[in-house]
C-alpha positions in Angstrom: 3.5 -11.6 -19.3 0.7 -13.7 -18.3 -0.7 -13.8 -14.2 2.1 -15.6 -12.9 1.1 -18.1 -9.6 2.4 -16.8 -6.3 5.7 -17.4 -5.2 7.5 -17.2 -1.7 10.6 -15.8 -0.3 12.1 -17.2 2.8 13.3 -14.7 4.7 15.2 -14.7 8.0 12.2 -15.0 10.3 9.8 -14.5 7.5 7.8 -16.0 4.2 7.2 -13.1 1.9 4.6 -14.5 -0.9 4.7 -12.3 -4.4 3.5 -12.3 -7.9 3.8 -10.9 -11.1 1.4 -9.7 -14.1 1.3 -8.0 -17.3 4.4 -6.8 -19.3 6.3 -3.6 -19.3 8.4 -2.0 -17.3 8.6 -3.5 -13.7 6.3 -1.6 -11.1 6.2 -2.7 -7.6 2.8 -1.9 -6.0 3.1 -1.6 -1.6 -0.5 -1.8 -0.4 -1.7 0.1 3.0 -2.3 -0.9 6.5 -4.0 -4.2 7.4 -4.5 -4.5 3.2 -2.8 -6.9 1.5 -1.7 -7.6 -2.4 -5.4 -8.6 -3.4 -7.3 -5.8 -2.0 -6.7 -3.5 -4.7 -8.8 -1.9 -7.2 -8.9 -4.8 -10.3 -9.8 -1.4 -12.5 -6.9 -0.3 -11.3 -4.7 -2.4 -11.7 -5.7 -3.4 -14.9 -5.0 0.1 -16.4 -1.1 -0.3 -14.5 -1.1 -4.2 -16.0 -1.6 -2.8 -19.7 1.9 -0.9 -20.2 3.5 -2.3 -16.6 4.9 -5.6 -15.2 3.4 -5.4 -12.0 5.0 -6.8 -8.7 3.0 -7.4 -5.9 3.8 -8.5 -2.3 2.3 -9.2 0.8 4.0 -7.5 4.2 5.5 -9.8 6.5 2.8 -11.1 8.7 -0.5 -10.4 6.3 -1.8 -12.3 3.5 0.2 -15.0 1.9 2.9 -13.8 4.0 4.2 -14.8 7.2 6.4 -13.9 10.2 7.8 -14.8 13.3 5.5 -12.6 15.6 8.5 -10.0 16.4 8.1 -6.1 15.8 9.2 -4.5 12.4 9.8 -1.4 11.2 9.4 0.2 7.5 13.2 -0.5 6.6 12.3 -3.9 7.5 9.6 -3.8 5.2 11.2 -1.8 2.7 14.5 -4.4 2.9 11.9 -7.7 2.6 10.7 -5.3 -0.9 14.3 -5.3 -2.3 14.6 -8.9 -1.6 11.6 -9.6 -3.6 13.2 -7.4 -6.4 16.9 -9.7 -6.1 14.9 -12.8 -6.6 13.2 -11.5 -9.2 16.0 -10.5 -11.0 15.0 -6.7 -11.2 17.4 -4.0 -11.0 15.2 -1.1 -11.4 12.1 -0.7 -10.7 9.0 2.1 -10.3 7.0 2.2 -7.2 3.4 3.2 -6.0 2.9 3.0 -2.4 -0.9 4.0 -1.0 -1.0 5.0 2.7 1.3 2.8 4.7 2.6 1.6 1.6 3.6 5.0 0.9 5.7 4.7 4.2 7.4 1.8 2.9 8.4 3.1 -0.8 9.7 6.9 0.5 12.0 4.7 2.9 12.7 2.5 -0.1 13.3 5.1 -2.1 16.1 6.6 0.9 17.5 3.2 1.5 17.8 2.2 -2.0 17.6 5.1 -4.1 19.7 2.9 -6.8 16.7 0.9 -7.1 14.1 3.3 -7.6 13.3 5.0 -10.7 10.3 6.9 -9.8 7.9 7.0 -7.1 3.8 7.4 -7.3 2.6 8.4 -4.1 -1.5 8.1 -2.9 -2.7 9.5 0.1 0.3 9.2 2.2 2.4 11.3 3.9 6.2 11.7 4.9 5.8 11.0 8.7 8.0 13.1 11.6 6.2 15.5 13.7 5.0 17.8 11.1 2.7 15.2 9.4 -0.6 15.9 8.6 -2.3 13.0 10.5 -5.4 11.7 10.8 -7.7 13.0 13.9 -7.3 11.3 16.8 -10.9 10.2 16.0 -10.3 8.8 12.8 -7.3 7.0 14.0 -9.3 5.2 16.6 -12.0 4.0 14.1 -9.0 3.0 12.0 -7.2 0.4 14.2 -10.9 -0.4 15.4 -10.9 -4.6 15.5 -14.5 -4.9 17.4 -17.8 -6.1 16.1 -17.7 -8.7 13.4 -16.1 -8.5 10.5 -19.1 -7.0 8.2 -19.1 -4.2 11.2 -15.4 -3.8 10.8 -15.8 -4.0 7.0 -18.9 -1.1 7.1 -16.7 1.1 9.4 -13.3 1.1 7.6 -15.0 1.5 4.0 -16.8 4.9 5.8 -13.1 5.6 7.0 -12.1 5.6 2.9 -15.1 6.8 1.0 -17.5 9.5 1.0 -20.9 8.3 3.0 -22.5 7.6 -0.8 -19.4 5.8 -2.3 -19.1 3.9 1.3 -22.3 2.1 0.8 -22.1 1.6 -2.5 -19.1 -0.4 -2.3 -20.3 -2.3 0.8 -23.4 -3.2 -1.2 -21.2 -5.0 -3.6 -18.1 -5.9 -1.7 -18.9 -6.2 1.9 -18.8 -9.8 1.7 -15.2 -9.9 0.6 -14.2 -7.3 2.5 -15.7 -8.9 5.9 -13.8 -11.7 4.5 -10.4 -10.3 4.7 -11.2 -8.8 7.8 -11.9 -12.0 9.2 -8.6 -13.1 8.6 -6.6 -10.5 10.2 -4.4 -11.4 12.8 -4.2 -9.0 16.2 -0.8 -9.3 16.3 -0.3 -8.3 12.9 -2.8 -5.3 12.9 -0.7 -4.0 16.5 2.6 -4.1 14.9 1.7 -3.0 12.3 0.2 0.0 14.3 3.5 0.5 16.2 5.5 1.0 12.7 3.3 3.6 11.7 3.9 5.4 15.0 7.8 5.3 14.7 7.3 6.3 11.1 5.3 9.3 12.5 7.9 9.9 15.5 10.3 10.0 13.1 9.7 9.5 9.3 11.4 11.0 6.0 10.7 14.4 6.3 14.2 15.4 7.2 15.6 13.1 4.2 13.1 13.4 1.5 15.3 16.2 0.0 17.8 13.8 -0.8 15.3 12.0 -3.7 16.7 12.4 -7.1 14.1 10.5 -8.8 10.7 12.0 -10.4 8.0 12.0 -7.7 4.1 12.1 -8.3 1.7 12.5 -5.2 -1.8 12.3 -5.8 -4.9 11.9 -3.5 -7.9 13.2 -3.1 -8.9 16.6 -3.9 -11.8 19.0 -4.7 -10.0 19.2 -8.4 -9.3 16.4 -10.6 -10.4 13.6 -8.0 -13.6 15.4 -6.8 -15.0 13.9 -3.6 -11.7 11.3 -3.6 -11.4 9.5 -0.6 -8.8 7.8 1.1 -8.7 5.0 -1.2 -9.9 7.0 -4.1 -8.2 4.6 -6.8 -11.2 2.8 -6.4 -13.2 5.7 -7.6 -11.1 7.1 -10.6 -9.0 3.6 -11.4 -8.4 4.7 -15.0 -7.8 8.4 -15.0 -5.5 7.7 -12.0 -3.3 4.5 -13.4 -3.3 7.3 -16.7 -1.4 9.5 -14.3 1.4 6.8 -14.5 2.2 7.6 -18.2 2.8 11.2 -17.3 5.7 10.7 -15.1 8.5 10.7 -16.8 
C-alpha cells in the first residue's frame, strides 16, 4: 500500500489526524511525549513499512492533531487509538509504543485486549509506584521548555543519546528538530506531563498479568543495543524493526 495522505478523525472534543503506509499486516506505531507521528526514525520505519501496514497517529493536542484544551488521560488516548482503528476498518492490530507511547499501548492492550495481537515495547515502563523512573534530574531537563528551540532541541537529544550520538544527530537534524520544538504548545506539553504522572501514580503494574498476547520489550542495553539510548531506534533502526519478525 502506497503513503496514503493524512486523514482526520473528529472526535468529541478532538481532531485526531492519521495515516497509513506499506502493506502487511496492520501495525499501529504510538510515539512518546511531546513527539509526534513524524518524528520517527525513517530507517526505522522503513524496515516496519517492508512486511507491515503501518498506522500512525498524532495524540490529541500535538501535531496534525487537535483538542479542546481539557486534561486527558492514557485511556483517553488509548480510546482516540481504537477509534482510529474503527475508521480504518481494522479489527486486529499489532502495536509498538516507545516511552509514553508505551503508556498508551499497555493501557490499550488492558482496555482492548480483543484488539491487540501483540505488543512491542521500547524504553518504557508499566507505571505505579514501583517504576523505574527517570531521576528527578532528568525529568526536569525533560519537561524543560526554556531557551529557544535549537537549545531545547540540543538538550532533549543529550536526554536520548549518548554525548557522541547526541551531537551527531544535532549536527544533522537540529534544524528539524528545533523545528518541531518550535511548534509545541505549553498547554499540550503540561498535560501531557500530568498523564504521565497519573500513569506513574497508578499505571498497569497491578493488571499487566492479565495480557494474553505475545510481548517484546526492548531498550537499551550493554548487549545487543550497546550504548542504546533512550531513543535508541535511531541507532539500530534495522536490527531492531528485525526484532518484529521474531515475535510470533
Amino acid at each position: 500500500m502506497p503513503d496514503q495522505p493524512l486523514k482526520v478523525l473528529q472526535l468529541d472534543g478532538a481532531q485526531i489526524g492519521y495515516r497509513r503506509i506499506g502493506n502487511g499486516r496492520p501495525l499501529v506505531l504510538l510515539n512518546g511525549f511531546a513527539a509526534t507521528s513524524a518524528d520517527w526514525d525513517p530507517l526505522f520505519i522503513d524496515g516496519l513499512a517492508s512486511s507491515n501496514q503501518l498506522i500512525f497517529l498524532d495524540n490529541r493536542g500535538i501535531g496534525r492533531s487537535t483538542d479542546n484544551g481539557e486534561s486527558f488521560d492514557m485511556r483517553q488516548l488509548a480510546d482516540d487509538v481504537v477509534r482510529v482503528l474503527e475508521a480504518l476498518a481494522v479489527e486486529r492490530t499489532n502495536v509498538v509504543g516507545w516511552s509514553m507511547g508505551g503508556f498508551i499501548a499497555q493501557t490499550l492492550a488492558v482496555q482492548h485486549p480483543d484488539r491487540i495481537n501483540k505488543l512491542i515495547l521500547l524504553s518504557t515502563d508499566g507505571g505505579g509506584t514501583n517504576a523505574d523512573r527517570a531521576s528527578a534530574e532528568v525529568w526536569s531537563r525533560l519537561i524543560d521548555t526554556s531557551g529557544t528551540p535549537h537549545e531545547q532541541a540540543r538538550r532533549l537529544l543529550s536526554l536520548l543519546f549518548p554525548s557522541d550520538v547526541a551531537e551527531s544527530i544535532y549536527r544533522e537534524f537540529g534544524d528539524i528538530v528545533a523545528a518541531a520544538r518550535a511548534q509545541l504548545s505549553p498547554s499540550l506539553i503540561s498535560r501531557q506531563i500530568a498523564a504521565m504522572d497519573a500513569w506513574h501514580s497508578a499505571g498497569m503494574e497491578n493488571h499487566l498479568g492479565q495480557m494474553n498476547m505475545p510481548v517484546l520489550i526492548a531498550t537499551g542495553t550493554a548487549a545487543q543495543f550497546n550504548r542504546g539510548g533512550h531513543a535508541f531506534m535511531a541507532q539500530y533502526p534495522r536490527p531492531l524493526a528485525d526484532l518484529d519478525q521474531q515475535l510470533s
